[in-house]
N, C-alpha and C positions, 0 to 999 in steps of 0.2 A: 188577618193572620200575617199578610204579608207584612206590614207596620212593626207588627211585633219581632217578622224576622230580624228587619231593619233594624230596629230598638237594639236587639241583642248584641249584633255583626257593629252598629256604630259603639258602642258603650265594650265589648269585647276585643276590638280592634281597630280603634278609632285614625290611624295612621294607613289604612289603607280605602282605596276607593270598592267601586260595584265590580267585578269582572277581574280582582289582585290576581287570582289565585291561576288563571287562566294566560294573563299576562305577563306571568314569573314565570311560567309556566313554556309559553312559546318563548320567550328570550332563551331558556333552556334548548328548544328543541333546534332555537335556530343556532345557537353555538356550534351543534353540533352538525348543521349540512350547510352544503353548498351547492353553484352552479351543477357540479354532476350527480349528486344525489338521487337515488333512486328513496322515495317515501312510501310507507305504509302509514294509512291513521285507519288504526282499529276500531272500530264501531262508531265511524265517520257520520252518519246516519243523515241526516237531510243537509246539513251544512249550516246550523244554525251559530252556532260560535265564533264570530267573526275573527277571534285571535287565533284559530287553527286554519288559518287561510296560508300555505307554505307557495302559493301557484306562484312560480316565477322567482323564486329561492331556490329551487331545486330542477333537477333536468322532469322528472317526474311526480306526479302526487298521485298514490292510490289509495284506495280507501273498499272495506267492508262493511259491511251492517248488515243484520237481520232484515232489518228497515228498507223495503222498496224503493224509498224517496234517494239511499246513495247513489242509484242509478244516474240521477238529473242532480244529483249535488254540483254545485257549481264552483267550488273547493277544488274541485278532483281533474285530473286527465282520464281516470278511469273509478269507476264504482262496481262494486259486483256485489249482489246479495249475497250472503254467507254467513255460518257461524264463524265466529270466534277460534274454536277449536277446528277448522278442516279451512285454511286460508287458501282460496284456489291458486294460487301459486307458485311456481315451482322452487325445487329448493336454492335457499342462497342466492335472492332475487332484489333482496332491500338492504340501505345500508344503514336507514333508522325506521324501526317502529315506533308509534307514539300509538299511544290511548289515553284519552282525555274523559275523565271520569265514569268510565267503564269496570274496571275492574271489582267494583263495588260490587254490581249485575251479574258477575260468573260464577255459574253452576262449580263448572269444574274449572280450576283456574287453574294446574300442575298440567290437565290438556291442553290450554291456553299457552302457556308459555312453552311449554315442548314443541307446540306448531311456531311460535314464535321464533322460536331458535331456531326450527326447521327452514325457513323462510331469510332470514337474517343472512347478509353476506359471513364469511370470516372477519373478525374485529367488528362487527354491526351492534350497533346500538336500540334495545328497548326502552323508550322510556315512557310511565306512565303518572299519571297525578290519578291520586283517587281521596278520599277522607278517609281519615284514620278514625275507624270502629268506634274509638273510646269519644269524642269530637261530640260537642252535644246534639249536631243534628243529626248524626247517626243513631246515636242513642232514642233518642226525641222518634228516630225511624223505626226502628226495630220493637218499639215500644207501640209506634200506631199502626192500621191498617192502608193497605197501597190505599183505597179510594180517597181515605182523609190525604194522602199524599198529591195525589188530582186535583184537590181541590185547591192547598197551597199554593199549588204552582200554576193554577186556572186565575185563582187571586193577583199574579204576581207575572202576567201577561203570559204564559206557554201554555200549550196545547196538550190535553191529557195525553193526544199519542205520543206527545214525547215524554211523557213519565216513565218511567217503568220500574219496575219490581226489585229491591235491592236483597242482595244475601249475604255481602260483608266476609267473604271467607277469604282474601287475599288484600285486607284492611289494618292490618297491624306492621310493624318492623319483624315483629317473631314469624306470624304466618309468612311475609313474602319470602324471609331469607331461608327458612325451610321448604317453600316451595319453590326456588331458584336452586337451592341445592338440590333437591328430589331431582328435575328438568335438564340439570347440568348446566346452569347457568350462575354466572358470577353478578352478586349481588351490590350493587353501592348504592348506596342512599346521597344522593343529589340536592 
């Protein structure tokens, strides 16, 4: 299966390498801090991603996950288990959040981004990469069941525990910009 992923990703986008999307992705986030930067990376989870490594870019890098392994992420100055929606820290504490392909995974994403902005200095930055719903391997997802999803990604060298469950409701340009307005947040597409 993973070959086939392959097949598709070469022949659908042949001008970009393994890890494009990720790596467009931190150039983004790095534009945006510097030596004093206070970071939040949102569902940081074990530190598996090498292009979300900010340590020594910024004055600090925090990180949450459901995921017990944030604790020992080696990404981080700090990890703390947590959902998404109740970030343990206090208000107006970061001056970028990032979340790197999480936002697929949220239940409630309008509580997501309200604690987001809860959390955010004044002028702070959220930015997130996630697939866009219509995108065939969403599609291809919403179509099959999580365990066939395990198995793709056990094909393709990662570990079931880092699978997990997608629900696509903050996955389009129409959903995020209605749920940044619902949150009181100002929406730009980057």
């Amino acid at each position: 299966m993973s070959g086939l992923v392959a097949t598709i990703d070469r022949a659908l986008y042949p001008a970009f390498d393994r890890n494009w999307d990720d790596a467009l992705f931190r150039e983004r986030i790095l534009a945006r801090i510097d030596r004093s930067s206070i970071v939040l990376d949102l569902g940081a989870g074990a530190g598996i991603v090498r292009e979300m490594n900010f340590k020594g870019h910024a004055s600090k890098v925090c990180g949450v996950d459901l995921d017990e392994r944030v604790e020992t992420n080696p990404m981080l100055d700090e990890g703390k288990v947590s959902d998404a929606g109740r970030v343990p820290y206090p208000d107006a504490t970061f001056d970028i959040v990032f979340a790197d392909n999480v936002m697929e995974h949220i239940a409630e994403p309008l509580a997501v981004l309200a604690e987001v902005r809860r959390v955010l200095k004044p002028g702070g930055v959220f930015l997130f990469k996630t697939p866009n719903k219509t995108h065939y391997m969403p599609t291809i997802a919403r179509l099959t069941p999580h365990r066939f999803h395990q198995l793709v990604n056990r094909l393709r060298g990662r570990a079931a525990v880092d699978t997990f469950p997608t629900l696509y409701r903050a996955n389009t340009k129409r959903a995020v910009q209605q749920l940044a307005a619902s949150a009181g947040c100002v929406f730009r597409r980057t």
